[in-house]
mmCIF file of the N, C-alpha and C atoms, coordinates in Angstrom:
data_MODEL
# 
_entry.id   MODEL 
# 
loop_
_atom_site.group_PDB 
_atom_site.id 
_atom_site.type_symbol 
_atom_site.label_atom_id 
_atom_site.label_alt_id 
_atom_site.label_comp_id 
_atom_site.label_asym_id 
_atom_site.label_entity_id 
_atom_site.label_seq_id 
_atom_site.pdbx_PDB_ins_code 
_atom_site.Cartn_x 
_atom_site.Cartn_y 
_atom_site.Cartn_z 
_atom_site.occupancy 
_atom_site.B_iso_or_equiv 
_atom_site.pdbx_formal_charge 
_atom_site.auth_seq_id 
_atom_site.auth_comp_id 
_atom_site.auth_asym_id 
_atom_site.auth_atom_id 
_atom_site.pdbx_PDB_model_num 
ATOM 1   N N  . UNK A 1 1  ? -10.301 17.015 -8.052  1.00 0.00 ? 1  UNK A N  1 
ATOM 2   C CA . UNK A 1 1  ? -8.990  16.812 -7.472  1.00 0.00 ? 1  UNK A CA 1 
ATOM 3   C C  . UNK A 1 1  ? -7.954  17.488 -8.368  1.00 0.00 ? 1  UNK A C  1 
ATOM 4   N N  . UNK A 1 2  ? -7.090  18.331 -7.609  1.00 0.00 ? 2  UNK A N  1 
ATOM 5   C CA . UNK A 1 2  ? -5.681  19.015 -8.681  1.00 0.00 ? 2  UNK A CA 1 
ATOM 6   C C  . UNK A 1 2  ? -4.947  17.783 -9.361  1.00 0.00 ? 2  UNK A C  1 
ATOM 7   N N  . UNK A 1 3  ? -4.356  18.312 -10.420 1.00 0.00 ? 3  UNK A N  1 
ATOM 8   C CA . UNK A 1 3  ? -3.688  17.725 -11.091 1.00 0.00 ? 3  UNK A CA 1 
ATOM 9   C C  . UNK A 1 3  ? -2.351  16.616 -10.209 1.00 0.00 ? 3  UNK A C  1 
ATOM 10  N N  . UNK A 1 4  ? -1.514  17.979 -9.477  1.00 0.00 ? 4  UNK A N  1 
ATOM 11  C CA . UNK A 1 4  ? -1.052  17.279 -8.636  1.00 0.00 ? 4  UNK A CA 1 
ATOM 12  C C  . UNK A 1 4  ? -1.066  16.333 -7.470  1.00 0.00 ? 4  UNK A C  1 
ATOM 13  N N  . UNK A 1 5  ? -2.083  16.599 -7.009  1.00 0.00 ? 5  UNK A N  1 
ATOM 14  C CA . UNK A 1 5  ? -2.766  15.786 -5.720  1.00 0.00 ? 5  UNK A CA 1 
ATOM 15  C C  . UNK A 1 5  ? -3.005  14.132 -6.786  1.00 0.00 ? 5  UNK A C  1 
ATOM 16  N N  . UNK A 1 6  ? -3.370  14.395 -7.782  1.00 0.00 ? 6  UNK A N  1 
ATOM 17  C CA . UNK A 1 6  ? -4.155  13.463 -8.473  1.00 0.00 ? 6  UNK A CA 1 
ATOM 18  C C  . UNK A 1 6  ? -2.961  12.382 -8.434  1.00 0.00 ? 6  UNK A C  1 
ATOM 19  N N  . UNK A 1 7  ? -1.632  12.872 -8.983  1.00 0.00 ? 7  UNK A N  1 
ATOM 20  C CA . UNK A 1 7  ? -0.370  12.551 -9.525  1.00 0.00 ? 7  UNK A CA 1 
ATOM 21  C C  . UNK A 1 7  ? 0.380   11.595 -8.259  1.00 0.00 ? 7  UNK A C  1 
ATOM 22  N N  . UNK A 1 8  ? 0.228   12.640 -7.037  1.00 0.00 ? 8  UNK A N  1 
ATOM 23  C CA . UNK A 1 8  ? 0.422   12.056 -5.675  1.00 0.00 ? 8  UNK A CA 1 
ATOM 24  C C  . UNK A 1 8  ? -0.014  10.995 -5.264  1.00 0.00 ? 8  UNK A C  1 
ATOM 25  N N  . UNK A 1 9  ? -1.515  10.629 -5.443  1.00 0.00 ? 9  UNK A N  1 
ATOM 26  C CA . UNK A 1 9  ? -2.403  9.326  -5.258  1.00 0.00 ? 9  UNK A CA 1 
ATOM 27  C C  . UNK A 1 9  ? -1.784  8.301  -6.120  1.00 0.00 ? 9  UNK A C  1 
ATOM 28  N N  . UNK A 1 10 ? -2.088  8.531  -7.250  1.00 0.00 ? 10 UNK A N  1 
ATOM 29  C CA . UNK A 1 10 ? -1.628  7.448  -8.079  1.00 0.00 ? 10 UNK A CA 1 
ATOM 30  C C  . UNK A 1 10 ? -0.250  6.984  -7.617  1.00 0.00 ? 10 UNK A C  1 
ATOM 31  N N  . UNK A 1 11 ? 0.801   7.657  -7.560  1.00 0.00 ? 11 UNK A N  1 
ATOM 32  C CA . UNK A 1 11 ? 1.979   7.392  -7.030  1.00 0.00 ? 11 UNK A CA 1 
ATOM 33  C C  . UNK A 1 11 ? 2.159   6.301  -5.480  1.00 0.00 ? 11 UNK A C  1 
ATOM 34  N N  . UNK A 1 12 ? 1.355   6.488  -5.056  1.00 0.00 ? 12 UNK A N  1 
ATOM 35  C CA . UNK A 1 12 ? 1.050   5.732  -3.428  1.00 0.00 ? 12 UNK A CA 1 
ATOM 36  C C  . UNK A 1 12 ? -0.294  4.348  -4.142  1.00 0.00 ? 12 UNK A C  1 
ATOM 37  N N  . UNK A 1 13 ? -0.985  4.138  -5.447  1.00 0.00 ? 13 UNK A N  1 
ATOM 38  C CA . UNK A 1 13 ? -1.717  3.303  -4.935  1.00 0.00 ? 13 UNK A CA 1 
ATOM 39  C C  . UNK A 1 13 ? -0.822  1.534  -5.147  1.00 0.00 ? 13 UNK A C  1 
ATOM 40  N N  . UNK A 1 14 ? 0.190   1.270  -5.009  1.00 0.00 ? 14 UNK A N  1 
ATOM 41  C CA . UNK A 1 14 ? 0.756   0.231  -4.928  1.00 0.00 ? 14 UNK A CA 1 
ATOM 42  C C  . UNK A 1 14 ? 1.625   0.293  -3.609  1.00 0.00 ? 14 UNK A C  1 
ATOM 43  N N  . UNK A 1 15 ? 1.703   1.009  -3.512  1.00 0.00 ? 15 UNK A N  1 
ATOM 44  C CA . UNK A 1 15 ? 2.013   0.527  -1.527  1.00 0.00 ? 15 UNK A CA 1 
ATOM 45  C C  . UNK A 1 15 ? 0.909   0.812  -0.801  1.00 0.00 ? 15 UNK A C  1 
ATOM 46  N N  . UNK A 1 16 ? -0.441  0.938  -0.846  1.00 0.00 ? 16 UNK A N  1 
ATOM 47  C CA . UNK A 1 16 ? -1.347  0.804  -0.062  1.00 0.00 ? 16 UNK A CA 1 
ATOM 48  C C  . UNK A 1 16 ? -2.703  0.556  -0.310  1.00 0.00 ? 16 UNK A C  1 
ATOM 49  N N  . UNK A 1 17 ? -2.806  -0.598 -0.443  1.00 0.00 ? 17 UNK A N  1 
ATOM 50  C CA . UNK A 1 17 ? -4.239  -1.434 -0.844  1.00 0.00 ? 17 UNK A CA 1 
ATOM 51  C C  . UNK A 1 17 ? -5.474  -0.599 -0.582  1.00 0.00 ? 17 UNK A C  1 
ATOM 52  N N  . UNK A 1 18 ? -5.445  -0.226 0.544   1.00 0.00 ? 18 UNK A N  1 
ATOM 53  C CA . UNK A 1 18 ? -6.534  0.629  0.890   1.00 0.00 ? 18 UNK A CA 1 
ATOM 54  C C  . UNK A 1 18 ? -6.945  1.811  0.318   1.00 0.00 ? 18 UNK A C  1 
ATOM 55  N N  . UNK A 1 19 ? -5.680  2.442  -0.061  1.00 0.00 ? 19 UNK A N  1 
ATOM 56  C CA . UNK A 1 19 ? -5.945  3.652  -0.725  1.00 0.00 ? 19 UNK A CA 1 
ATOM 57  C C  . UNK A 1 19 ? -6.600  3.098  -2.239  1.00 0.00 ? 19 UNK A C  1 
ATOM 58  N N  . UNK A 1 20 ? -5.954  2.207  -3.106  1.00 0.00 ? 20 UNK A N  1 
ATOM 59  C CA . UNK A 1 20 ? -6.493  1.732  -3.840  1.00 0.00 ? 20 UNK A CA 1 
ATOM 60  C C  . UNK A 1 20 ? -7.755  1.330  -4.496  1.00 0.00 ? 20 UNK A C  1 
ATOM 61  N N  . UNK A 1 21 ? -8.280  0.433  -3.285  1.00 0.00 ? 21 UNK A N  1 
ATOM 62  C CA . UNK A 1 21 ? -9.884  0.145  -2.938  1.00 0.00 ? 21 UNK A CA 1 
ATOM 63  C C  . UNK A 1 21 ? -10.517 1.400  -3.661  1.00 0.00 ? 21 UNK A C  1 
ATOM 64  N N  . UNK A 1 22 ? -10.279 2.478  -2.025  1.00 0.00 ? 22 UNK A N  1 
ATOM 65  C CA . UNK A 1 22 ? -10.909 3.693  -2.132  1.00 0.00 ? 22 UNK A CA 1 
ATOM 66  C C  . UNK A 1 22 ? -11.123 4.167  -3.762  1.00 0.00 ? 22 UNK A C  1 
ATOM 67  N N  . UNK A 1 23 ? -9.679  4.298  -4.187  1.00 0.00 ? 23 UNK A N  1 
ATOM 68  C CA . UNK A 1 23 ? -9.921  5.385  -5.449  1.00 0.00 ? 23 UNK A CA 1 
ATOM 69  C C  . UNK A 1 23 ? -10.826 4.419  -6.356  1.00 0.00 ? 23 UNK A C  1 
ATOM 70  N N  . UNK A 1 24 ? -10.284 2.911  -6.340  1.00 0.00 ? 24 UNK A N  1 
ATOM 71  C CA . UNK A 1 24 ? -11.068 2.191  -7.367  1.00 0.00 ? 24 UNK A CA 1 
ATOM 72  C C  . UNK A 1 24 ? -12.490 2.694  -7.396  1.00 0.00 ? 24 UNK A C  1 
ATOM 73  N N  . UNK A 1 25 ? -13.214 2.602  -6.366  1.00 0.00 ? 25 UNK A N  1 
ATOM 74  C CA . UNK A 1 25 ? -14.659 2.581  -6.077  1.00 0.00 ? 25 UNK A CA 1 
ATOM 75  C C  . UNK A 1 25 ? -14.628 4.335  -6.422  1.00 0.00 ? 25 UNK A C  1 
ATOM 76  N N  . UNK A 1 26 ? -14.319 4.887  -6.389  1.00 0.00 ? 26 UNK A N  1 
ATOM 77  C CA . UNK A 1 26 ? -14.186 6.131  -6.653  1.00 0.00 ? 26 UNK A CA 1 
ATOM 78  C C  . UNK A 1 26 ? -14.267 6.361  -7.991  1.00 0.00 ? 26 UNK A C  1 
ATOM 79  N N  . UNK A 1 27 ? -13.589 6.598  -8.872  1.00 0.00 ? 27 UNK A N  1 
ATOM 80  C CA . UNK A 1 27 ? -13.579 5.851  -9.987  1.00 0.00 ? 27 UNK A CA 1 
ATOM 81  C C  . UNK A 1 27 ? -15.401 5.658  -10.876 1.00 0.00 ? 27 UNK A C  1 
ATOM 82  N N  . UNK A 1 28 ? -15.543 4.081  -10.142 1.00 0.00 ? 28 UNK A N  1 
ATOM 83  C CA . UNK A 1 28 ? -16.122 3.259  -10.615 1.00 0.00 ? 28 UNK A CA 1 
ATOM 84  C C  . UNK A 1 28 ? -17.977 3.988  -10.333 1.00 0.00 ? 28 UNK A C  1 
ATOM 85  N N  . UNK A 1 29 ? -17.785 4.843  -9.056  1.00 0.00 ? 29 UNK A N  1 
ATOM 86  C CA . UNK A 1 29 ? -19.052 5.654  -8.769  1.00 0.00 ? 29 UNK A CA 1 
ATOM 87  C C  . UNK A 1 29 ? -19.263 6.506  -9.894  1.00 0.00 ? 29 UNK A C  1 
ATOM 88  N N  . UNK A 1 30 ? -17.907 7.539  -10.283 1.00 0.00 ? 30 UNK A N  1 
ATOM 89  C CA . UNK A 1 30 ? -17.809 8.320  -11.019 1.00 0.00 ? 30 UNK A CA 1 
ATOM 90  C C  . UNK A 1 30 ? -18.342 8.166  -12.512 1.00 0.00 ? 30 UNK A C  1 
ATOM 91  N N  . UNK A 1 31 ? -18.138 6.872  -13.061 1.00 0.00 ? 31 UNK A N  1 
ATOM 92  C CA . UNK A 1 31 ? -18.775 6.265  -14.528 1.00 0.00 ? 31 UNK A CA 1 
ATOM 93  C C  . UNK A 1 31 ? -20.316 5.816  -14.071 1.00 0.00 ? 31 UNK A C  1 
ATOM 94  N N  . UNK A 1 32 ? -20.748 5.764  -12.686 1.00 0.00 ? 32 UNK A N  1 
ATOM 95  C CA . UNK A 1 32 ? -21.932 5.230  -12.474 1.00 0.00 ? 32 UNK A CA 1 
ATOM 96  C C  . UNK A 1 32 ? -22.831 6.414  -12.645 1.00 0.00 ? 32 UNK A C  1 
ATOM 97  N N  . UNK A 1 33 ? -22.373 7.623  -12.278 1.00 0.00 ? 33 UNK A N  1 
ATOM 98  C CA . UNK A 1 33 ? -22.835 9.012  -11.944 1.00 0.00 ? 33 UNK A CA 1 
ATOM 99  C C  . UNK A 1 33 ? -23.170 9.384  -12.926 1.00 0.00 ? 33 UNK A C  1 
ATOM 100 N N  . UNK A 1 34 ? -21.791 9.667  -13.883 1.00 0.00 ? 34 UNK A N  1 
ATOM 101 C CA . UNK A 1 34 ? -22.013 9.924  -15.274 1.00 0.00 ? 34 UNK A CA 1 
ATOM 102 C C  . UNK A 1 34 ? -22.924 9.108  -16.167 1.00 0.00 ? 34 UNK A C  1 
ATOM 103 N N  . UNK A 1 35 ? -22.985 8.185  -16.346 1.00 0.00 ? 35 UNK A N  1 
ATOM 104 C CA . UNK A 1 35 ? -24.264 7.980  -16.537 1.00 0.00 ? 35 UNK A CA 1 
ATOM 105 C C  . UNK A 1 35 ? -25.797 8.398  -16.427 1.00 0.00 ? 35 UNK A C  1 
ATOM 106 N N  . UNK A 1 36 ? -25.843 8.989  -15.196 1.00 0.00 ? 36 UNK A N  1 
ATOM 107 C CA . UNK A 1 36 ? -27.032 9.545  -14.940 1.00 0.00 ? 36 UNK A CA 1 
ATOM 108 C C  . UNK A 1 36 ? -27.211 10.609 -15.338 1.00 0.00 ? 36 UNK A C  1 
ATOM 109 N N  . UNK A 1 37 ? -26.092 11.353 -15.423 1.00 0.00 ? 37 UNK A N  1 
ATOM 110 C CA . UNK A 1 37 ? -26.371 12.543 -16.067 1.00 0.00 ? 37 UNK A CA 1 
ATOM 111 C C  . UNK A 1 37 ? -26.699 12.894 -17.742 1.00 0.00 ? 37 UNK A C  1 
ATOM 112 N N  . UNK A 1 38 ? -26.016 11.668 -18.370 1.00 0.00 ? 38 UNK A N  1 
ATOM 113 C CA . UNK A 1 38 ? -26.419 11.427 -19.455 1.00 0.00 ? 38 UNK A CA 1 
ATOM 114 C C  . UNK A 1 38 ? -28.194 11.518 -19.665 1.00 0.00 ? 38 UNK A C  1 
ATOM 115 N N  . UNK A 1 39 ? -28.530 10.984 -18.866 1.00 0.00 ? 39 UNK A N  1 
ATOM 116 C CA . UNK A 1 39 ? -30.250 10.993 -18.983 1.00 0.00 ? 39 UNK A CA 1 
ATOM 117 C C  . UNK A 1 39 ? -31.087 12.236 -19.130 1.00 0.00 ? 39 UNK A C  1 
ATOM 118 N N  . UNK A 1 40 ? -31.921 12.514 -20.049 1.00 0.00 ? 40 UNK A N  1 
ATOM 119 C CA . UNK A 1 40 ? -32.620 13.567 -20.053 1.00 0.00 ? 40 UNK A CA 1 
ATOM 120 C C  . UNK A 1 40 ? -33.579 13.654 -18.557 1.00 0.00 ? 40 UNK A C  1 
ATOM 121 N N  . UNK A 1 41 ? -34.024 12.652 -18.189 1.00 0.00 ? 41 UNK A N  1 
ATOM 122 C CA . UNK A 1 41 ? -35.374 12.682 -17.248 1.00 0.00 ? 41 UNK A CA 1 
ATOM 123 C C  . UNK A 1 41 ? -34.895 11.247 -16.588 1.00 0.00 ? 41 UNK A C  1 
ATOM 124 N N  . UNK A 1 42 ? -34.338 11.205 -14.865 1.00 0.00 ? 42 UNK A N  1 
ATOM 125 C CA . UNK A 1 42 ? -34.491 10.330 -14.330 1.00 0.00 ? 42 UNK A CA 1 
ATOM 126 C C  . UNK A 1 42 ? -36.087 10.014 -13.304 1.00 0.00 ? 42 UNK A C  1 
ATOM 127 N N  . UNK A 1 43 ? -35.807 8.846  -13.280 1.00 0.00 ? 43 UNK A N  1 
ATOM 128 C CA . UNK A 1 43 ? -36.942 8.648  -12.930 1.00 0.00 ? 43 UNK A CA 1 
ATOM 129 C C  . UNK A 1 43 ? -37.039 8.782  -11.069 1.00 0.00 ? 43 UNK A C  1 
ATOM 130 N N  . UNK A 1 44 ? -37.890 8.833  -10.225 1.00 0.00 ? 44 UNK A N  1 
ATOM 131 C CA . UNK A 1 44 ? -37.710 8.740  -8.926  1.00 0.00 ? 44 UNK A CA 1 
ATOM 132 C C  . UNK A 1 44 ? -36.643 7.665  -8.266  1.00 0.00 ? 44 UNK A C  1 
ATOM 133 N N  . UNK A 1 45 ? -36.708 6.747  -8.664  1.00 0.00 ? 45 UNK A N  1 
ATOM 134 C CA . UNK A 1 45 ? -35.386 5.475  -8.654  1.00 0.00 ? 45 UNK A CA 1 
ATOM 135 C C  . UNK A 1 45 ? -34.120 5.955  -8.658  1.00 0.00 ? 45 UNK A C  1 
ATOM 136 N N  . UNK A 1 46 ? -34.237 6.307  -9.841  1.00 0.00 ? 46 UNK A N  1 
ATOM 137 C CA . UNK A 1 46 ? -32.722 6.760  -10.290 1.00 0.00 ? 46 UNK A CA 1 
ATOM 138 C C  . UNK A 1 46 ? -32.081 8.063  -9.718  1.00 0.00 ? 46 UNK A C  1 
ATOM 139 N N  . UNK A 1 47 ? -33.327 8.859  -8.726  1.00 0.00 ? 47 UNK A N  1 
ATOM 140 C CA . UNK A 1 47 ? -32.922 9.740  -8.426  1.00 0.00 ? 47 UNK A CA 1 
ATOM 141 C C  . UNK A 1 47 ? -31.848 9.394  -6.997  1.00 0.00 ? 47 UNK A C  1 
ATOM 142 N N  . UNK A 1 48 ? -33.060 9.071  -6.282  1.00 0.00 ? 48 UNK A N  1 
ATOM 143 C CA . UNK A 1 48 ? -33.109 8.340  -5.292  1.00 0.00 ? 48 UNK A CA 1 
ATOM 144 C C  . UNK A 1 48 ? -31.016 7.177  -5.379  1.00 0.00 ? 48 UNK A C  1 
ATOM 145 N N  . UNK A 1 49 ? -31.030 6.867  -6.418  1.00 0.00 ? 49 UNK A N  1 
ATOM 146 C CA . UNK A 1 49 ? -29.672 5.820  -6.288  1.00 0.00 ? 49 UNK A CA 1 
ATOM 147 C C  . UNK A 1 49 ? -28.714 6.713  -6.671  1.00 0.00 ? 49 UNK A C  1 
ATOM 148 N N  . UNK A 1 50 ? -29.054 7.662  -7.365  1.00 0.00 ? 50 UNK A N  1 
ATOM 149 C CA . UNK A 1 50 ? -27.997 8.800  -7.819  1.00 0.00 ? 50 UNK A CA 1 
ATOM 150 C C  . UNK A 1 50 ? -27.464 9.564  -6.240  1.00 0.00 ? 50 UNK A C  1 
ATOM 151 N N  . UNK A 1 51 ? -28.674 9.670  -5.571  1.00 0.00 ? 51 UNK A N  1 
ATOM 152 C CA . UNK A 1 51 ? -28.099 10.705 -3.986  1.00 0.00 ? 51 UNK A CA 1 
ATOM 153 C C  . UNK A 1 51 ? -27.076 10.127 -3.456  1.00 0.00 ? 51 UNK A C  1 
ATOM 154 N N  . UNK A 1 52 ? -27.481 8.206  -3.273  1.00 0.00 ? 52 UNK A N  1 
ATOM 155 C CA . UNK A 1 52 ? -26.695 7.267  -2.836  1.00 0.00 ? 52 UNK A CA 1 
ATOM 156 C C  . UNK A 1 52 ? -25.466 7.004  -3.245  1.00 0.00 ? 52 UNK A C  1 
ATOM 157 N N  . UNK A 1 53 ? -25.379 6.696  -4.456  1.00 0.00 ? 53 UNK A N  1 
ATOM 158 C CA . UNK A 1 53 ? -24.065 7.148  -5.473  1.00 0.00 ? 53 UNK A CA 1 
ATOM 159 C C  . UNK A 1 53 ? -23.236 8.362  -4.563  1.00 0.00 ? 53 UNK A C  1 
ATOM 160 N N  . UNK A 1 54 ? -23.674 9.257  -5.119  1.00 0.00 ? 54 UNK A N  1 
ATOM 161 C CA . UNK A 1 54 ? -22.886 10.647 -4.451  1.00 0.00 ? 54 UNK A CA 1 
ATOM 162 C C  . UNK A 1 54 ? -22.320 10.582 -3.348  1.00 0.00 ? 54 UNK A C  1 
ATOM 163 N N  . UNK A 1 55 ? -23.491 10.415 -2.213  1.00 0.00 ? 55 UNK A N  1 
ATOM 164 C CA . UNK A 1 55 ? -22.584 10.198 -0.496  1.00 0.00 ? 55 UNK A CA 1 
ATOM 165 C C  . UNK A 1 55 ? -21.813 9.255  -1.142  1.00 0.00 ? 55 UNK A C  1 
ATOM 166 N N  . UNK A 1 56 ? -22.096 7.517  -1.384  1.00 0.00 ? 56 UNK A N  1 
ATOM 167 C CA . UNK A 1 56 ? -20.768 6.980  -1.283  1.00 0.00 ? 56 UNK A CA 1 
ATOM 168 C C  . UNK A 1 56 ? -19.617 7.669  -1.710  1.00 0.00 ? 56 UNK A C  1 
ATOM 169 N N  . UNK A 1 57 ? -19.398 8.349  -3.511  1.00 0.00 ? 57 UNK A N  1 
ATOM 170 C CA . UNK A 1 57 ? -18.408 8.877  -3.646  1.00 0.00 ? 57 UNK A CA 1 
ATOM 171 C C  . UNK A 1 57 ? -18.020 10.061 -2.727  1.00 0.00 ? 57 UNK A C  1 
ATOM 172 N N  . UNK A 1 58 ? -18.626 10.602 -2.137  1.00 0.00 ? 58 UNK A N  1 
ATOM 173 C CA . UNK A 1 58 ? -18.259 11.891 -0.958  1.00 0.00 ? 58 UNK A CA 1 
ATOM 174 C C  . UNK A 1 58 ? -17.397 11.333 0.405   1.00 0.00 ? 58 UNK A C  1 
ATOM 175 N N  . UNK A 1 59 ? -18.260 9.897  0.562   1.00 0.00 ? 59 UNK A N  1 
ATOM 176 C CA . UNK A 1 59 ? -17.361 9.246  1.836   1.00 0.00 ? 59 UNK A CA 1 
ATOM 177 C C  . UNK A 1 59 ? -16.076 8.637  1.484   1.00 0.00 ? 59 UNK A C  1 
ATOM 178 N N  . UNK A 1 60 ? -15.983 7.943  0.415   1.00 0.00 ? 60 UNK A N  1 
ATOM 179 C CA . UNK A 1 60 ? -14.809 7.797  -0.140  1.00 0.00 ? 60 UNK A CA 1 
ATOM 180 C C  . UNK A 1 60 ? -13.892 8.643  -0.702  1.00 0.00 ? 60 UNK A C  1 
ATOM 181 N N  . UNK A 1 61 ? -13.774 9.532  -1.020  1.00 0.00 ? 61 UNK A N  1 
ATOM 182 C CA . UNK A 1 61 ? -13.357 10.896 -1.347  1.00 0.00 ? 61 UNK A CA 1 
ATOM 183 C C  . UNK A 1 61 ? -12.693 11.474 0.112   1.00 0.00 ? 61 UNK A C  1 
ATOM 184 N N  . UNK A 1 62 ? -13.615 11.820 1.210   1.00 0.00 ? 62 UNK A N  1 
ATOM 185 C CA . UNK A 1 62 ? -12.933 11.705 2.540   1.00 0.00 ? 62 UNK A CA 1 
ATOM 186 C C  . UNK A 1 62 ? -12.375 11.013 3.123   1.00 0.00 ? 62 UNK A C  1 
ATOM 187 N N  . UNK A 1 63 ? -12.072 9.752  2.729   1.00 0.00 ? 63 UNK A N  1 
ATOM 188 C CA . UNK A 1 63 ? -11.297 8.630  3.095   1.00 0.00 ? 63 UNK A CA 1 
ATOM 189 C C  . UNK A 1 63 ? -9.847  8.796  2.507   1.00 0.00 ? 63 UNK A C  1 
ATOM 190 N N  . UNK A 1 64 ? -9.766  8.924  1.141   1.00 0.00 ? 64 UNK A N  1 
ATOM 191 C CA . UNK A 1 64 ? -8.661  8.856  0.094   1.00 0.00 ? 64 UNK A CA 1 
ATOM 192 C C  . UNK A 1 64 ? -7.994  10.266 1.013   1.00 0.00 ? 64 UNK A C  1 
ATOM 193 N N  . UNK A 1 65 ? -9.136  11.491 0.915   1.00 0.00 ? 65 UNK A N  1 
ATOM 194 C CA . UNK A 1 65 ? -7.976  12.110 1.740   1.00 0.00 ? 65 UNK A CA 1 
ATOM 195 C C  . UNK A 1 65 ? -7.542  11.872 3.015   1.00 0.00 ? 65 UNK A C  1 
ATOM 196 N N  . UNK A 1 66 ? -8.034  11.647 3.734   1.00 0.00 ? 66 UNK A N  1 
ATOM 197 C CA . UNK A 1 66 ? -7.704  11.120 5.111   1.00 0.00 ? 66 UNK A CA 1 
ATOM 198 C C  . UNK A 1 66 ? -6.227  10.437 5.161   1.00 0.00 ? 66 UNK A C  1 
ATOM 199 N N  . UNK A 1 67 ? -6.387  9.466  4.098   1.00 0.00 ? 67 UNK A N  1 
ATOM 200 C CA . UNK A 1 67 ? -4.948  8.608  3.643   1.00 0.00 ? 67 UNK A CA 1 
ATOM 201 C C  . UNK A 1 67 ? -4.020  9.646  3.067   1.00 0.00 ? 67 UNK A C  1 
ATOM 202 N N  . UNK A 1 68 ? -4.339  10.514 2.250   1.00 0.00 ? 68 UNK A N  1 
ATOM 203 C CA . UNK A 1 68 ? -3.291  11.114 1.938   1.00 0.00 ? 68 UNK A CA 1 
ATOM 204 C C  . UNK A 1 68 ? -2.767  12.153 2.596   1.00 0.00 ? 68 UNK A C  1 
ATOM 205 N N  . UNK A 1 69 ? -3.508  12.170 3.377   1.00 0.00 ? 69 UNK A N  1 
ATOM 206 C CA . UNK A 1 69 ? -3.133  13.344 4.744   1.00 0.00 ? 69 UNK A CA 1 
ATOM 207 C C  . UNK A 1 69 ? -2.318  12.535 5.954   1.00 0.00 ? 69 UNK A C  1 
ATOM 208 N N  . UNK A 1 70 ? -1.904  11.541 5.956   1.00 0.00 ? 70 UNK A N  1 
ATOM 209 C CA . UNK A 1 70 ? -1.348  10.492 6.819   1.00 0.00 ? 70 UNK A CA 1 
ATOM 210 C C  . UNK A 1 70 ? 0.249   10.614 5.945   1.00 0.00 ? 70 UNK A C  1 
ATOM 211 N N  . UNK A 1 71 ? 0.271   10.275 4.345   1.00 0.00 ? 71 UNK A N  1 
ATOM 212 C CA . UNK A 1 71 ? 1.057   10.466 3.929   1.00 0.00 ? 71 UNK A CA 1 
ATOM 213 C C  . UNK A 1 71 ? 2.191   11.545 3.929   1.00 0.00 ? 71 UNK A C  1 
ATOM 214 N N  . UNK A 1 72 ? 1.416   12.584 3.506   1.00 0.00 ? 72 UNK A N  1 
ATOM 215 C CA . UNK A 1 72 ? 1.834   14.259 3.760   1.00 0.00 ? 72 UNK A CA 1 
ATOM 216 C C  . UNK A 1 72 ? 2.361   13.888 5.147   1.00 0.00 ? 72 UNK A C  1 
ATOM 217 N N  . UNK A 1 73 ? 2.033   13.833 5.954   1.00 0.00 ? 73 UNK A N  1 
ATOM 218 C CA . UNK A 1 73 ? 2.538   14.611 7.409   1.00 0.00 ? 73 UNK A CA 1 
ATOM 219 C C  . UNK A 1 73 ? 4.130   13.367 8.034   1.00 0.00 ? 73 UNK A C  1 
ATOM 220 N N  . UNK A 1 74 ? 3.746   12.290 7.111   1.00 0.00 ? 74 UNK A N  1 
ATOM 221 C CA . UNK A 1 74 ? 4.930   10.966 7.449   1.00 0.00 ? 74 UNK A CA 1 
ATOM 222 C C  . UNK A 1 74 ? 6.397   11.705 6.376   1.00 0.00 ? 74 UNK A C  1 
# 
């Protein structure tokens, strides 16, 4: 995410809970992720929860923009 876009979100997450949620979990995937990458050798498991990881952060990621594309155009 640009710097500015980034700046924009943050700016909106106290008037809109939802957007909030979103980035939280966003966020919170992001330290889950990183983690995995930390690992020399995941195991089939971890691969497997890492894909899962990802879509969620990908669907949430399309969400946050979705919201901020509601913003922009108001």
């Amino acid at each position: 995410m640009e710097q500015t876009e980034e700046k924009f979100l943050v700016s909106l997450l106290e008037k809109d809970p939802e957007l909030k949620k979103y980035y939280q979990e966003h966020l919170e995937l992001e330290d889950k992720l990183h983690s995995y990458q930390e690992k020399p050798y995941l195991t089939t498991e971890e691969q497997i929860e890492r894909k899962k990881l990802q879509k969620r952060k990908l669907i949430g990621k399309d969400k946050i923009m979705e919201i901020l594309k509601k913003y922009r155009q108001h």
